[in-house]
C-alpha positions, -999 to +999 in steps of 0.1 A: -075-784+738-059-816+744-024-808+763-031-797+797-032-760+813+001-749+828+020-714+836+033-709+803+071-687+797+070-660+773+080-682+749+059-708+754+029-681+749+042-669+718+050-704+703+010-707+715-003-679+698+014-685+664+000-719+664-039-708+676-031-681+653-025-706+619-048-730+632-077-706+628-061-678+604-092-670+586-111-667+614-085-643+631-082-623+601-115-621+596-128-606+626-098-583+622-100-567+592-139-556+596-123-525+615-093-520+593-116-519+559-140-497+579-111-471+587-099-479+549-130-466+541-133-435+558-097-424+552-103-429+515-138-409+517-125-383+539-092-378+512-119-373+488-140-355+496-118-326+508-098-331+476-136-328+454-140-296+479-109-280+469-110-286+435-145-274+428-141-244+448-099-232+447-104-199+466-104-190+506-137-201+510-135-233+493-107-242+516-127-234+549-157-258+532-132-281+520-119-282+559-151-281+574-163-309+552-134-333+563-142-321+599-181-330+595-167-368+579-148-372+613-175-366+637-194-390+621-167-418+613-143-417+646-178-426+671-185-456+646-145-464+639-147-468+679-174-484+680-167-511+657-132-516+670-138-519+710-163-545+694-136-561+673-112-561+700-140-585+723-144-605+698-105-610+693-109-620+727-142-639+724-128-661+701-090-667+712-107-678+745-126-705+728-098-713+706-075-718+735-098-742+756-104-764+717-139-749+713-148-740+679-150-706+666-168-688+635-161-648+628-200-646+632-205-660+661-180-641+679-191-611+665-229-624+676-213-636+714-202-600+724-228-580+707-254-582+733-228-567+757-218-539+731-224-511+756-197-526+779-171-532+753-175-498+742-174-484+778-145-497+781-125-491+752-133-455+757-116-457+796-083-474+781-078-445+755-087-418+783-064-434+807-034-447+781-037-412+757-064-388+768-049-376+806-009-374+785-023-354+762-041-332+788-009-329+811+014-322+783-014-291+769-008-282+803+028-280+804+032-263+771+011-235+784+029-235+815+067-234+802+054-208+777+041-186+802+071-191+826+095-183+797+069-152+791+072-143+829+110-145+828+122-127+802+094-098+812+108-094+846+146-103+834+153-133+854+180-158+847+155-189+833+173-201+805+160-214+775+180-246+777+164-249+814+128-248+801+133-272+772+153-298+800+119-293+817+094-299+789+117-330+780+116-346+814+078-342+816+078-360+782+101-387+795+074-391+825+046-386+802+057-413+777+068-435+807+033-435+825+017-442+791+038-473+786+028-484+823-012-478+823-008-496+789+000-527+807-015-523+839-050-521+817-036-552+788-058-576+803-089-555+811-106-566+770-099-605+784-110-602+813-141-583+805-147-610+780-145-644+799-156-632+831-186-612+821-177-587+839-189-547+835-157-519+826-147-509+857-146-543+874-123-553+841-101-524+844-096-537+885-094-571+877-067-563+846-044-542+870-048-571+895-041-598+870-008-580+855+011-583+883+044-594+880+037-601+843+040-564+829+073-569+821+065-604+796+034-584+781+064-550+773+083-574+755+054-590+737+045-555+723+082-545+715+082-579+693+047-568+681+061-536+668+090-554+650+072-579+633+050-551+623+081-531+610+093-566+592+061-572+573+057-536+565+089-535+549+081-571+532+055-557+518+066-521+508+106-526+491+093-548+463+062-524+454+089-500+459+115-511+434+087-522+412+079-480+408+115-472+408+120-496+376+089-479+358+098-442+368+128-449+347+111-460+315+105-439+285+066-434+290+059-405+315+025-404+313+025-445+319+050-439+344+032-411+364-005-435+365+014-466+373+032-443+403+002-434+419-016-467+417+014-482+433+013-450+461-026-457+467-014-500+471+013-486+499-010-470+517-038-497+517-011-525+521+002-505+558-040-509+569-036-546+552-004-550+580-027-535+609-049-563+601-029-589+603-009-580+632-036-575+653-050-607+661-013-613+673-020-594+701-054-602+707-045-637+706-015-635+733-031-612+755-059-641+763-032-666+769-013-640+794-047-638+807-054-674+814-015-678+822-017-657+852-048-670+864-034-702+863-001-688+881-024-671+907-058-686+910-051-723+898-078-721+872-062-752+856-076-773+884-106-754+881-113-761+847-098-800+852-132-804+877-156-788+855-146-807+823-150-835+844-181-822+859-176-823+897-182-785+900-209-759+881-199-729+862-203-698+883-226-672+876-221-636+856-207-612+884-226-588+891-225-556+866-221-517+876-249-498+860-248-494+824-272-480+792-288-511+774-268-533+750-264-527+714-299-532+700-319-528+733-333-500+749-314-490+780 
């Protein structure tokens, strides 16, 4: 990195992050779309083999295998799809970090640097979905079985609950619902980074995340809101010509040529939305490390900090200490 470290606006980061981004795009893509093919993967196996299931076997029974079989596939993909993407996500991270402070980077030995610490990344990508998705979830099960029973209770002993009232509930506990999602979403943005750089365990990056975002939550909302658009932009790059192009040969003369050219060009739509996941993500992976250095810079001058160890007048500090954990990936715990 030749320019010097700074606190960075919003648009400075994202000016940042395109240009780490091209500098490095195979790299970026690369360690991105190991998840995305894997999930390609499963989604494809899973669609067929409950379609084989059904077909071999078209009465009641062959639909409870056929169901039974696609629930076996999941148990056994969504552990390693989780797996393989809390790993992917630290080494978005890994390798951002090293891009920003002009060290070089190579999607194996990112993959290499955080494997050791597997365990961790997993640990921790397993809190962020419990915290962002799994306690919503929980309340709002809650709720629904609430409002039901207190519309239940009502009308059995005839009082005046209307059902207009109990829908204005169940809407404002969405509204609260959706808005602490957003917010633990944010207050956690910084916990992959963190966990990453700092060598820290799950817990202690989930504390040091919700410390870091302070007074940045607000720049790392509308980094995600842009996210989603330029998600929705590709998406739509990608989809209208495939689009027209099946429109055009619906319309010829050949309906047999016309129905297999319609469902290859259905099966390309649906791979090119996992081919968007992948190259979105790195987008974020990439600015969330440079919020993460930005803010340590705001807050803990770790410009002048890493001014005096390039010019060696002080020695990196050690690993912080770890809460307990099982083994890394590989070792026994």
């Amino acid at each position: 990195m030749n320019e010097p470290l700074h606190p960075s606006s919003l648009s400075e980061i994202l000016d940042r992050t395109a240009q780490l981004y091209r500098s490095r795009f195979l790299v970026f893509l690369g360690i991105a779309v190991i998840p995305t093919a894997v999930l390609v993967v499963f989604a494809g196996g899973a669609v067929l083999a409950f379609a084989l299931t059904s077909l071999n076997h078209p009465t009641p029974a062959g639909g409870i295998a056929a169901f039974l079989t696609l629930m076996g596939f999941g148990l056994i993909a969504v552990p390693i799809f989780i797996a393989i993407s809390a790993l992917s996500t630290a080494a978005m991270s890994h390798a951002a970090a090293r891009q920003f402070l002009g060290q070089a980077i190579t999607i194996r030995d990112s993959y290499k640097a955080v494997w050791r610490r597997g365990w961790h990344y997993i640990g921790l990508w397993f809190l962020q979905i419990a915290a962002v998705w799994v306690l919503p979830i929980a309340a709002w099960t809650l709720i629904v079985v609430f409002s039901t029973a207190l519309g239940a209770l009502a009308r059995s002993v005839d009082i005046g609950i209307t059902q207009g009232f109990i829908v204005f509930f169940v809407l404002l506990i969405i509204a609260g619902l959706v808005t602490y999602g957003v917010w633990m979403a944010l207050l956690l943005s910084l916990a992959f980074p963190a966990c990453v750089v700092e060598q820290i365990g799950p817990w202690n990056a989930l504390r040091r995340s919700s410390s870091l975002t302070r007074g940045t939550k607000g720049r790392i909302l509308l980094l995600y809101l842009l996210g989603v658009a330029l998600n929705w932009i590709v998406t739509i790059a990608i989809w209208l010509p495939v689009t027209l192009i099946i429109a055009f040969i619906l319309g010829s003369s050949n309906p047999q040529r016309a129905e297999a050219i319609g469902n290859f060009a259905g099966f390309a739509i649906y791979a090119a939305s996992f081919a968007v996941q992948a190259l979105i993500r790195p987008v974020y992976g990439i600015a969330l490390v440079l919020f993460y250095y930005d803010q340590r810079i705001r807050h803990e001058a770790f410009d002048i900090e890493w001014m005096m160890l390039q010019a060696g007048l002080v020695v990196p500090p050690p690993p912080q200490p770890e809460e307990p954990t099982p083994g890394a990936l590989g070792e026994q715990p």
